[in-house]
N, C-alpha and C positions, 0 to 999 in steps of 0.2 A: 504493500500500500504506500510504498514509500516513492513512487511515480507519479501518482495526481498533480504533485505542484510543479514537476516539472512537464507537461503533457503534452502540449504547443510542442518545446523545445524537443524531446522524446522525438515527436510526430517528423518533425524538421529536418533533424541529424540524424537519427537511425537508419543506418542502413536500409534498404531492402533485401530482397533476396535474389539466386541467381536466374534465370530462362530456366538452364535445365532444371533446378528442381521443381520447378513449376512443371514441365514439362513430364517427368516422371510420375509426379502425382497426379497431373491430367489421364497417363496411362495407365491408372487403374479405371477408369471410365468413373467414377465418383457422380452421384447426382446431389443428392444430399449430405451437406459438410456442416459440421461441428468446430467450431475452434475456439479450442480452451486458452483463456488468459491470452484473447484476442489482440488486448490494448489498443493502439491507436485504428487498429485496423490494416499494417504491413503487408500479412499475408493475406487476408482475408478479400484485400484489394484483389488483387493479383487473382485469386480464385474466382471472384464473381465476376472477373472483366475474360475470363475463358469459359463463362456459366453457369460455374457452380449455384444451386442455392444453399446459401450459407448461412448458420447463427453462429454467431460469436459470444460468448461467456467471456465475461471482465469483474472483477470485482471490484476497480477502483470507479468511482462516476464521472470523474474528470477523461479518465483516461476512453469510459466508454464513450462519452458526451463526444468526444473526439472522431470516433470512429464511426460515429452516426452520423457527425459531418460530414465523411464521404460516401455515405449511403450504406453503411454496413448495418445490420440488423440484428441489436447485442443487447441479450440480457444479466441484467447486472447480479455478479454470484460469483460464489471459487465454485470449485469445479465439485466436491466435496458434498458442496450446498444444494448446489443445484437442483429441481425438478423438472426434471424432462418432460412429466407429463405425457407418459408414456408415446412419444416422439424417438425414430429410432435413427440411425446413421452407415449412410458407406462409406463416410471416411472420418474418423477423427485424425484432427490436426493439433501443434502447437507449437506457434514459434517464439523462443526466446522465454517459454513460461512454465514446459515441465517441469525445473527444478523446484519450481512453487509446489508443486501440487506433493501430496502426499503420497509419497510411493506405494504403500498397498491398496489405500481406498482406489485411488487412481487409475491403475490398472483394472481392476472390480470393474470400476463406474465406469469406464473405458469398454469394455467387455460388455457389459450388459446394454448399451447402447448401439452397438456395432451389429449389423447384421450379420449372421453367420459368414463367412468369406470376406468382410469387411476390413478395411486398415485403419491400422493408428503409425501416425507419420510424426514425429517429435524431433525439429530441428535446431539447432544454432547456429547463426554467423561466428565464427572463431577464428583468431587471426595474430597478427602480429607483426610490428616493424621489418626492416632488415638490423642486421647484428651492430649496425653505427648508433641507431635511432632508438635503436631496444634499451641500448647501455645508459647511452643519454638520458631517456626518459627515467629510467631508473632509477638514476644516480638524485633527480629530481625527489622522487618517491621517495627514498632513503632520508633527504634530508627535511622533507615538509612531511611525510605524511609514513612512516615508516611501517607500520604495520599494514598498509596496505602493498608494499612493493614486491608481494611475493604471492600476493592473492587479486590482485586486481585485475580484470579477463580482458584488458585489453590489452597488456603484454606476455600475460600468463596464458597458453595455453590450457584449456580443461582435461582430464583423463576420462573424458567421455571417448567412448560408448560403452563401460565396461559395466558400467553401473545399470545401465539401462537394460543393455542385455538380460545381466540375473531377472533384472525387473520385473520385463517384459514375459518372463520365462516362468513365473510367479504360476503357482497352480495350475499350470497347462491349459491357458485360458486363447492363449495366442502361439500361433507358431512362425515357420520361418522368419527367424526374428534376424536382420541383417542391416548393416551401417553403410553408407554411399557419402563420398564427399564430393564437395564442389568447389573446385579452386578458383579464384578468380582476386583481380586487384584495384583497390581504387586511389586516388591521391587525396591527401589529406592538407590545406592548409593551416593558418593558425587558428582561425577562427572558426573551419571546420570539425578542428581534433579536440578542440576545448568543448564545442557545442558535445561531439560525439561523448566525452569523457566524463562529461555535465550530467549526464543520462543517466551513468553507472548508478547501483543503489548504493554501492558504498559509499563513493562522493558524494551524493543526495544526502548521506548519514552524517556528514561534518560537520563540526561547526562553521557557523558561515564565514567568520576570520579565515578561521585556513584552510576552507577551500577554496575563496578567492586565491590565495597566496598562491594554494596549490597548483588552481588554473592557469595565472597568471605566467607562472614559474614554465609553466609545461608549454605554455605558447610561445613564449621566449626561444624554446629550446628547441621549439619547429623553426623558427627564425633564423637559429641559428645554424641548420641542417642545412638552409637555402632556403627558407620560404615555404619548404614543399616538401610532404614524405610519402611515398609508397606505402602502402599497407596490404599486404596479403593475407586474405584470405580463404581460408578453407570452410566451408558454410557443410555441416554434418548432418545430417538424415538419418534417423533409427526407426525403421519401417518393420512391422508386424503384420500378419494376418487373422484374424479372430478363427480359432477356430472351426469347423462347418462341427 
């Protein structure tokens, strides 16, 4: 819940995601989409402009308020909460929000939703400078905000998909459970990477002195690169089948 007051800014700087995984999740044929901890509406976009009909589940109001802006059709709930109303799915989604959800109920609620041969598709953008820009930015972290320089996901790679796997694997509810990545890069300037960095929940969590300082420090330090950094990333897919 700690993304409402930034939700504009969120909407703005966050990434999207790449063609191909759109593309892949288009090739399950999907009619009916579910996307859990929808937020501004990212993905959800992207699905109902290739025809998905979609509902989106948010639990922040800011953040849904947002995605109703672009025509997205979300009701406000964690996933957890939710009443479906016995409404059912061929495809659950969710980008940038499974690690919200609670790994047992999750997969249950996921599962009982899904029509037999149905997917659940669970993504992240994940990435990271090259090895000049990585150090740099660190060396920042280190000295403004220290307990974040070894946990923050925008220089930190995650050890997904090992978790998800077991997960997903949870009471034989789902099967071929399998990871797909999608490499792809964009350029970051200053006001880009601070907007992007702005969004993290941990920076959301600071106090507001020093994560000005923090931002401040860290656009400096794009500056200082050139102006301009490459960012690579890798955007991961953890796809399941529901059981028949």
């Amino acid at each position: 819940m700690s993304f409402g007051g930034v939700a504009a800014l969120y909407d703005q700087a966050r990434p999207t995601y790449p063609p191909a995984l759109i593309d892949d999740l288009m090739a399950l044929a999907p009619s009916h989409v579910l996307d859990v901890g929808c937020g501004t509406g990212k993905a959800a976009r992207l699905l109902v402009e290739r025809g998905c009909d979609l509902l989106g589940i948010e639990p922040d109001p800011s953040m849904a308020a947002m995605a109703r802006s672009h025509g997205i059709h979300v009701e406000e709930s964690t996933f957890e909460d939710w009443d479906a109303q016995g409404r059912m799915y061929d495809l659950i989604v969710s980008g940038q929000a499974w690690h919200w959800v609670n790994p047992v109920l999750g997969v249950a609620n996921a599962a009982s939703l899904l029509h037999p041969g149905g997917h659940l598709g669970v993504f992240w953008n994940r990435g990271r400078p090259n090895e000049e820009a990585t150090r740099a930015l660190e060396a920042v972290y280190e000295r403004l905000a220290p307990e974040l320089a070894k946990t923050n996901v925008a220089l930190n790679l995650t050890e997904e998909p090992v978790d998800r796997f077991e997960e997903f694997k949870l009471d034989g509810l789902f099967t071929h459970v399998e990871a797909r990545t999608y490499p792809w890069d964009t350029v970051y300037d200053r006001a880009g990477w601070i907007n992007l960095v702005a969004t993290h929940s941990d920076h959301v969590r600071l106090p507001d002195e020093r994560r000005h300082a923090l931002l401040e420090a860290l656009g400096d330090t794009v500056d200082d690169l050139g102006g301009t950094m490459i960012y690579h990333y890798s955007t991961l897919l953890v796809l399941a089948t529901r059981r028949v």
